[in-house]
N, C-alpha and C positions, 0 to 999 in steps of 0.2 A: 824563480818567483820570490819577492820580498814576502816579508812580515805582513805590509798592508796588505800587498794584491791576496795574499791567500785569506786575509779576513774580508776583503771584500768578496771573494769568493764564497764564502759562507752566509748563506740568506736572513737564518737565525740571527749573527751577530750585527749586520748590516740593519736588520729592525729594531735588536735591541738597540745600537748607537742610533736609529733615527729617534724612536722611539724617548729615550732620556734627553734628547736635545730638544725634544719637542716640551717635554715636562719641563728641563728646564730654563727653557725660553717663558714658557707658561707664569712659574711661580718668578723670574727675574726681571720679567717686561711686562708679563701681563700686568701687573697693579700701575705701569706709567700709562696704558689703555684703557684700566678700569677700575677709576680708581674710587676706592671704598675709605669708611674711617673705623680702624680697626684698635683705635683707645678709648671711645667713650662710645657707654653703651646706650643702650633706647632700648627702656624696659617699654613701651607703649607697642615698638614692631618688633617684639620677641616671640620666635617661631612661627613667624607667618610662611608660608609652603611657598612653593617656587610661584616664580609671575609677580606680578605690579612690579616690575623695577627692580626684582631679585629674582634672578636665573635658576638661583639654587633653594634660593628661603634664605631665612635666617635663623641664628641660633637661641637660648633663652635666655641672652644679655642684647639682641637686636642685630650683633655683625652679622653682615651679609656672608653668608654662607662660602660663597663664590669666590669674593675677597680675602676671605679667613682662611681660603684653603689654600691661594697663594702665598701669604705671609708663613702660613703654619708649613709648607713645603719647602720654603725656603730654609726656614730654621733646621728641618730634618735632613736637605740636602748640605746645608753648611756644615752639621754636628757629624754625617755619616761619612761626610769626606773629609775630616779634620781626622776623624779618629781610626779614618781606616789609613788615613797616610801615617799619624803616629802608630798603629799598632806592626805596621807595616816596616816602618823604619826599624822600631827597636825589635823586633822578631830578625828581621834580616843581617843585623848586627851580632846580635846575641848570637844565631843560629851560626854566627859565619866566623866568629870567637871561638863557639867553642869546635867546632866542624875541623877548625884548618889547627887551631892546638891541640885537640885529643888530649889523653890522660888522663889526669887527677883534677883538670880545670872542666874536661870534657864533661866529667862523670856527674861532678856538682852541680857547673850550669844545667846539665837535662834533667837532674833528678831536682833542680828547682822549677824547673818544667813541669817536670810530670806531676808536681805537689800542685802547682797554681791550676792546673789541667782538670785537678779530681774534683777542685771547686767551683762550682756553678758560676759562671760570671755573673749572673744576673743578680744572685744573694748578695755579691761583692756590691754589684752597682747600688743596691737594695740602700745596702748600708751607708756606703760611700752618700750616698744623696742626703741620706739624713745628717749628717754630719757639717757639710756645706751647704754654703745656697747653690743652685744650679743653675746655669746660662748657659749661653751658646760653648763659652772658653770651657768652662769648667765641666759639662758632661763630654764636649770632646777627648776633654783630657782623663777622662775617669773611665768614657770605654774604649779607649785606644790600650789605658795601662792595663787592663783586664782583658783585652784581646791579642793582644801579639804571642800567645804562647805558639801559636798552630801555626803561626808565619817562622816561630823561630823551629819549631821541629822540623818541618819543608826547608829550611834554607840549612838547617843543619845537615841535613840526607843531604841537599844537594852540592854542599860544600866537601861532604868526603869526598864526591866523584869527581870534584876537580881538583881536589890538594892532587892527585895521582897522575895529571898530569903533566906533559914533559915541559911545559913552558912552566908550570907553575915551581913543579923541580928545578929548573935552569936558574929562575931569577931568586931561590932558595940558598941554594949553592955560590949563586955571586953575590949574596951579601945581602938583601932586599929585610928590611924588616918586617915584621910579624905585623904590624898595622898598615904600611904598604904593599904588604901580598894582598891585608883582607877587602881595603879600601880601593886598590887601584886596579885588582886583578881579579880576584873574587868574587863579588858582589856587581861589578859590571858584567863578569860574563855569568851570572845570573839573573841578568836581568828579566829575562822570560819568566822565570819562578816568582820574582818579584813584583813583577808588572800585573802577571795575571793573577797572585795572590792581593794584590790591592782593592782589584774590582769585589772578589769574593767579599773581603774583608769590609769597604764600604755599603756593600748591599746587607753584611751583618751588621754595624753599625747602628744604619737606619734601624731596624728590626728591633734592635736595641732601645733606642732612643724611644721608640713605638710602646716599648714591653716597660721603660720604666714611666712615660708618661701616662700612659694607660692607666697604672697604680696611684697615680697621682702626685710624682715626683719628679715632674717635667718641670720646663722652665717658667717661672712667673707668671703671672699674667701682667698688664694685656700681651705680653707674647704667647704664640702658643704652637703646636708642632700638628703632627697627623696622628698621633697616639693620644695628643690630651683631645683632639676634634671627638675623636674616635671615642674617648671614655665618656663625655659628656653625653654625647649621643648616645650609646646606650642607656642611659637613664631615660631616653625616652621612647624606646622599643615599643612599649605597647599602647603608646600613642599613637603611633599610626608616623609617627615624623622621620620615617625613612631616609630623608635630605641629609638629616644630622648626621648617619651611618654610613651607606653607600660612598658616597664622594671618597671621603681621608681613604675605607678601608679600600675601595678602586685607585688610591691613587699610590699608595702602600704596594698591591700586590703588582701598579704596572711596573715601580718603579723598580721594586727588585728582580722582579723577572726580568724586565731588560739587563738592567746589568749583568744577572745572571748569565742571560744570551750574551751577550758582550763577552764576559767572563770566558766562559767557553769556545767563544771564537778564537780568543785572544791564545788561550790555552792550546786548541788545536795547532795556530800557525807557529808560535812556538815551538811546538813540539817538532814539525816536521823541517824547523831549520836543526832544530839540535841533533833529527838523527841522520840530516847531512853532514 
């Protein structure tokens, strides 16, 4: 059986992949279906509850509720997969540098690991945001650099177990450079670890993106994501405007549980090529 058939075999990952395709068909066509104006606001239909002509309500600047949670999805799905494929790259590098050199390079690169590891990503992002302005480019690029440690200790384990092997030995011995063992033999046949550590690492992303907007160092306005929906709406909890909360945080916890399931599919079918 391949890679696919065994994850189509799997029910969980089969819903998470329908699942995210459906979210993101949702936030990347639904606004050519329905479409709203999400730059200028109408303080006159602020917070009106769902119905007349707003499915969801709107929020206390007048965007329609429904509209805003597409735009604001889009931005979370572009910043979580921008930064999980950067943290994903440089952890699989890093990890596969120092994995297949050992030594005194070994020792440095993980114990800058383990230093970046002991500090909270989130303080780092904390900081980082105030520093800069933030956008789509620049939080991808702020949690991808404060995420890739956990991608580079995984691909480091997984890189000892294959320097020990006899092909990796053979093209050692005939000459192969130390950047062509890691780039051309290495990291392709870890692909499995890499692959399935992306999804993990996009689903934290998001979560990310969520936890710094939330605080209110999300991207600008009028753009806006599911963590700044989500902050706003809380301000008005004991109103009764449920609209403003629900939506972002449902659409938050579908998106990373699917991936999640994906994740794990992805992880299972791997696994059981590698212990053929």
């Amino acid at each position: 059986m391949t890679v696919l058939s065994r994850l189509v075999a799997r029910k969980s990952a089969v819903a998470g992949a329908v699942l995210l395709l459906l979210v993101v068909a949702f936030c990347f066509l639904g606004p050519v279906f329905y479409g709203t104006d999400q730059s200028h606001t109408d303080l006159a239909s602020a917070r009106l509850g769902p119905g007349g002509g707003h499915p969801l309500g709107t929020d206390d600047l007048g965007y329609d509720v429904l509209g805003r949670l597409m735009v604001a999805g889009r931005t979370s799905l572009l910043i979580g997969v921008l930064a999980g494929l950067i943290a994903t790259a440089i952890g699989a590098v890093w990890g596969a540098v120092a994995g297949y050199t050992g030594g005194w390079l070994d020792t440095v690169l993980m114990r800058i690991v383990d230093t970046g590891v002991a500090i909270p990503a989130l303080f780092l992002l904390l900081v980082a945001a105030t520093l800069v302005t933030p956008s789509v480019g620049v939080l991808a690029l702020l949690i991808g650099a404060v995420s890739w440690l956990v991608p580079a200790r995984l691909m480091r384990a997984e890189t000892v177990s294959l320097r020990e092997r006899d092909y990796i030995r053979a093209i050692t011995v005939l000459g192969a450079s130390r950047t062509r063992v890691v780039f051309r033999h290495i990291i392709p046949n870890a692909i499995g670890t890499v692959v399935v550590n992306a999804t993990f690492q996009i689903a934290d992303a998001i979560l990310l993106v969520a936890y710094v907007s939330f605080l209110g160092l999300g991207v600008p306005a009028p753009d806006t994501d599911w963590g700044a929906m989500l902050s706003k709406g809380i301000t008005y909890t004991f109103d009764g405007a449920w609209w403003l909360i629900l939506p972002p945080g449902i659409a938050i916890v579908l998106v990373v549980c699917a991936i999640n399931f994906l994740g794990d599919g992805l992880r299972d079918a791997f696994a059981v090529k590698g212990r053929r």
